[in-house]
Every structure is written in C-alpha cells, then in structure tokens.
C-alpha positions as CSV (number, residue, x, y, z in Angstrom):
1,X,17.9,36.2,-26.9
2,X,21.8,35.7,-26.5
3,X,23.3,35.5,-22.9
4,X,25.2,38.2,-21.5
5,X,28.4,37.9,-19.7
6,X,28.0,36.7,-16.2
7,X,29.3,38.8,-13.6
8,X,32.0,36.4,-13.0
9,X,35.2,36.1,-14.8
10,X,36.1,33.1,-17.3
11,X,39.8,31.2,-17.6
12,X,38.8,30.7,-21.2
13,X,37.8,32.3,-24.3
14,X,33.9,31.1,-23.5
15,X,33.0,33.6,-21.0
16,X,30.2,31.0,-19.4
17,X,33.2,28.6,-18.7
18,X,32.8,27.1,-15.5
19,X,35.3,24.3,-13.4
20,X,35.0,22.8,-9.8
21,X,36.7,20.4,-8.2
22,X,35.3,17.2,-6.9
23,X,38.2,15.3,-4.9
24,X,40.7,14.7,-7.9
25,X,38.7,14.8,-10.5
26,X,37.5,18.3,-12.4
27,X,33.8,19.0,-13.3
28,X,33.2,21.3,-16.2
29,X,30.3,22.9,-17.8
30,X,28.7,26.3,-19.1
31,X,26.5,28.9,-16.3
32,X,25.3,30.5,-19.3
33,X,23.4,34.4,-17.7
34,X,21.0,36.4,-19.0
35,X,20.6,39.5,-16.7
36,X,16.7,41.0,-16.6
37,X,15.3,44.2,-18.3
38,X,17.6,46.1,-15.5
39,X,20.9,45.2,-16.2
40,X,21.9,44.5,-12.8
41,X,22.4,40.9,-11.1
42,X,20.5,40.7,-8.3
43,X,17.8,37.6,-8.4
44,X,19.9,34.9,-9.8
45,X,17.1,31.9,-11.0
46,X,19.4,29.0,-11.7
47,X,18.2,26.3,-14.3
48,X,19.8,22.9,-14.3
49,X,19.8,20.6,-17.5
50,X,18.3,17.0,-17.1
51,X,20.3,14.3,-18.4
52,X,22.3,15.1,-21.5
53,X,23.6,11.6,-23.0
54,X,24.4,13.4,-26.3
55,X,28.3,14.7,-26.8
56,X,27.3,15.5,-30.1
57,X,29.6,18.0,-32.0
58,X,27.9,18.9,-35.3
59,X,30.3,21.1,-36.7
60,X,27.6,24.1,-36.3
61,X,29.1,27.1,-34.9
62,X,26.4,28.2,-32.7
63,X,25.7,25.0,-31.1
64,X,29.7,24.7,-30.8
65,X,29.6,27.8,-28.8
66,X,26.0,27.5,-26.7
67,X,25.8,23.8,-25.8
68,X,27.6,20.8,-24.7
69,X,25.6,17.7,-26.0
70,X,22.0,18.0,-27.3
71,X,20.8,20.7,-25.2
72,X,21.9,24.1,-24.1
73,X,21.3,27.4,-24.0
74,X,19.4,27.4,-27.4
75,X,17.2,25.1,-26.7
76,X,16.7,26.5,-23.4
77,X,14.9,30.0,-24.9
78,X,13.4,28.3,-28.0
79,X,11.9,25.2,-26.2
80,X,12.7,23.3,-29.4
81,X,15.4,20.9,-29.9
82,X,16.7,19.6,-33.5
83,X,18.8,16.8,-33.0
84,X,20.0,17.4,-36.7
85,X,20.4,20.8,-37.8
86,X,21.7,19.1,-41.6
87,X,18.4,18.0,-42.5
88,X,15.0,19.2,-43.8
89,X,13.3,17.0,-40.7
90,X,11.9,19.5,-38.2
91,X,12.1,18.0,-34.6
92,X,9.8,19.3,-31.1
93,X,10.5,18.9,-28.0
94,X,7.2,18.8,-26.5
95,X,8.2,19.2,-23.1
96,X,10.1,22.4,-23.9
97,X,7.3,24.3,-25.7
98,X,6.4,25.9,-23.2
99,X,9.8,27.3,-21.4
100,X,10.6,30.3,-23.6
101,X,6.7,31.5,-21.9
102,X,8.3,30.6,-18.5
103,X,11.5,32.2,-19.0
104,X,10.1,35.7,-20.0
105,X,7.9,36.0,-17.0
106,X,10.8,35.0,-15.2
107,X,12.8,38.0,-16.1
108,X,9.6,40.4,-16.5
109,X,9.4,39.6,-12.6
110,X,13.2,40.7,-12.7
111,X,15.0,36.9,-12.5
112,X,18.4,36.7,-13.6
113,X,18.4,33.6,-15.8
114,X,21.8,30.9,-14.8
115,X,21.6,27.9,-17.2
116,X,24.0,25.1,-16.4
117,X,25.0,23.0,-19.1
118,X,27.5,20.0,-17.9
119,X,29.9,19.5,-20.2
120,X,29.3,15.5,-19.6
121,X,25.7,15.3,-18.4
122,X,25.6,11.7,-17.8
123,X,28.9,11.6,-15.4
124,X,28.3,11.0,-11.4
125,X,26.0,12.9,-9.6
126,X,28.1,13.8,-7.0
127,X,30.6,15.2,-9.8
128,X,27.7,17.3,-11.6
129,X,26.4,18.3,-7.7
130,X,29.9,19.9,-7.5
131,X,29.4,22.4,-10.6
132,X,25.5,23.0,-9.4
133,X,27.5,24.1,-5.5
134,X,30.2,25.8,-7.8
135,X,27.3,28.1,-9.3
136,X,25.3,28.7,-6.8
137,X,28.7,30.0,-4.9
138,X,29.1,32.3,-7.9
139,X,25.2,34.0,-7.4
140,X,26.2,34.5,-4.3
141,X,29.0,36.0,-4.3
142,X,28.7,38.5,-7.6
143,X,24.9,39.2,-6.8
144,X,23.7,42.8,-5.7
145,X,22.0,42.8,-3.0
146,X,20.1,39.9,-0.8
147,X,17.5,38.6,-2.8
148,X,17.2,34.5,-2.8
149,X,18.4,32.4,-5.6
150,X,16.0,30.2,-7.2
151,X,17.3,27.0,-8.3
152,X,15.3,24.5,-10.7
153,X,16.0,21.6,-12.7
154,X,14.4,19.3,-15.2
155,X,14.1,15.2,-14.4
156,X,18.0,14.9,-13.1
157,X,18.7,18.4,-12.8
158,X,16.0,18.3,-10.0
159,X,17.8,16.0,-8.2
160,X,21.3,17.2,-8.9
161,X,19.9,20.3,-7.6
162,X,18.5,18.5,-4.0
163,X,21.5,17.4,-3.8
164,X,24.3,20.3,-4.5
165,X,21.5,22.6,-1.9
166,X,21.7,19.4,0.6
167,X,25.2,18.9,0.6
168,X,25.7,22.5,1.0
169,X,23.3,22.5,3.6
170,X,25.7,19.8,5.2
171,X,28.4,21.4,5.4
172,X,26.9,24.9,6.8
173,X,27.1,26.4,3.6
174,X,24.3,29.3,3.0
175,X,23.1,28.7,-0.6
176,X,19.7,30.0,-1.2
C-alpha cells in the first residue's frame, strides 16, 4: 500500500516533509502515515529507520519520492530491499521479510503506521533524536483521542528512539 497524507500539514510539495530544529542546525526527513482500516488517526505506531548510510539517488521516480537513501517507505511494506533497481539481480533483505506480516497486524489491531525516514541517516544522534521528538509532537498533537503512541525502531532507530522519549522525558515533555 501507498501512505496517506498525514494529518499534519507539509511546507513542501512532499506531503510527509518533516523539519526540526536542533540548536542551529536543521534536521530533515519523511513521517511517511498510513492511517488503519478506519480512516481516523488515533493510535499513532511510530517506526524508526536504523542506520541509512546510502544517499543514493537512482533516478527512479518512486524511490525519488518514498525514500531518502536505501530504505524507506517501500521497503518498509515489502520487507525487500533492491539496492539496484537497473539490473536483473534480485536482492532480500532477510531481516525485513517478515515486516509487511507485522505491519498488517498492526493496523488490523487499528495502529496508525508513522515511518521516519532521515533525510541523512548517519548524521548525529542528537540531530536525528530531534526529528524522532519532532514526530512524536506531531501524533500528539493531530491524534483523536488518548490512545498511546507506540514507538519502535530497528538497530539505531532503537536507540534514537530511547533517546528522543528520554530527552523528552527530561525536559517534562509527555510523549507516549
């Protein structure tokens, strides 16, 4: 499946757009959504990409639009990654295989699905932490109702995710 819009407004053309602020310097990245079965945001489960070396832009629309380096929201619901969409060699990912399983029980139990995709995966971790705060913030604040957000990551998304959820903690931020 294709996201939907998030609930949240864009300042560009890509509606999953998202910037913070981290001192001086400014984080970007995608929050791509994908709303459950019943169309309303209200169970935000947040999803955080590992480490993303790869600034790859292979000229292929799609991945233009649904990814910053080698992984992103295609690889997310397919749980297959092709590092070369020009050849004939087909690529797994066997750590993803599974995830596509994951992701629709996730949303048959009525999950919202929040993928964040940095637009430099391999900056500071205090710089990615800000965009992880950033999102959450957004959850919060455009979600119906007062259901928790579940927030996960792979290998360095789980600990860009302790540590956006700690520093919020920190400074008496609700988050979860």
């Amino acid at each position: 499946p294709f996201p939907t819009n998030p609930p949240w407004s864009s300042e560009t053309s890509n509606p999953w757009d998202v910037t913070s602020t981290l001192g001086e310097t400014q984080v970007t990245g995608r929050a791509y959504t994908l709303v459950s079965a019943d169309g309303v945001f209200d169970k935000p489960f947040v999803f955080v990409e590992g480490i993303d070396f790869g600034v790859d832009r292979d000229g292929h629309p799609i991945h233009d639009w649904y990814r910053h380096g080698t992984f992103g929201w295609c690889e997310f619901v397919s749980g297959f990654q092709d590092p070369n969409v020009n050849d004939d060699i087909i690529y797994g990912y066997d750590d993803l295989h599974l995830l596509p399983e994951l992701l629709s029980a996730a949303r048959d139990e009525g999950y919202d699905l929040v993928l964040i995709d940095f637009f430099d995966g391999a900056t500071w971790l205090q710089h990615n932490s800000e965009l992880v705060q950033h999102v959450i913030r957004l959850c919060n604040e455009y979600k119906i109702g007062h259901e928790a957000i579940v927030v996960a990551g792979a290998s360095m998304g789980g600990v860009l995710s302790r540590h956006a959820l700690r520093t919020m903690e920190l400074n008496g931020e609700d988050h979860c």
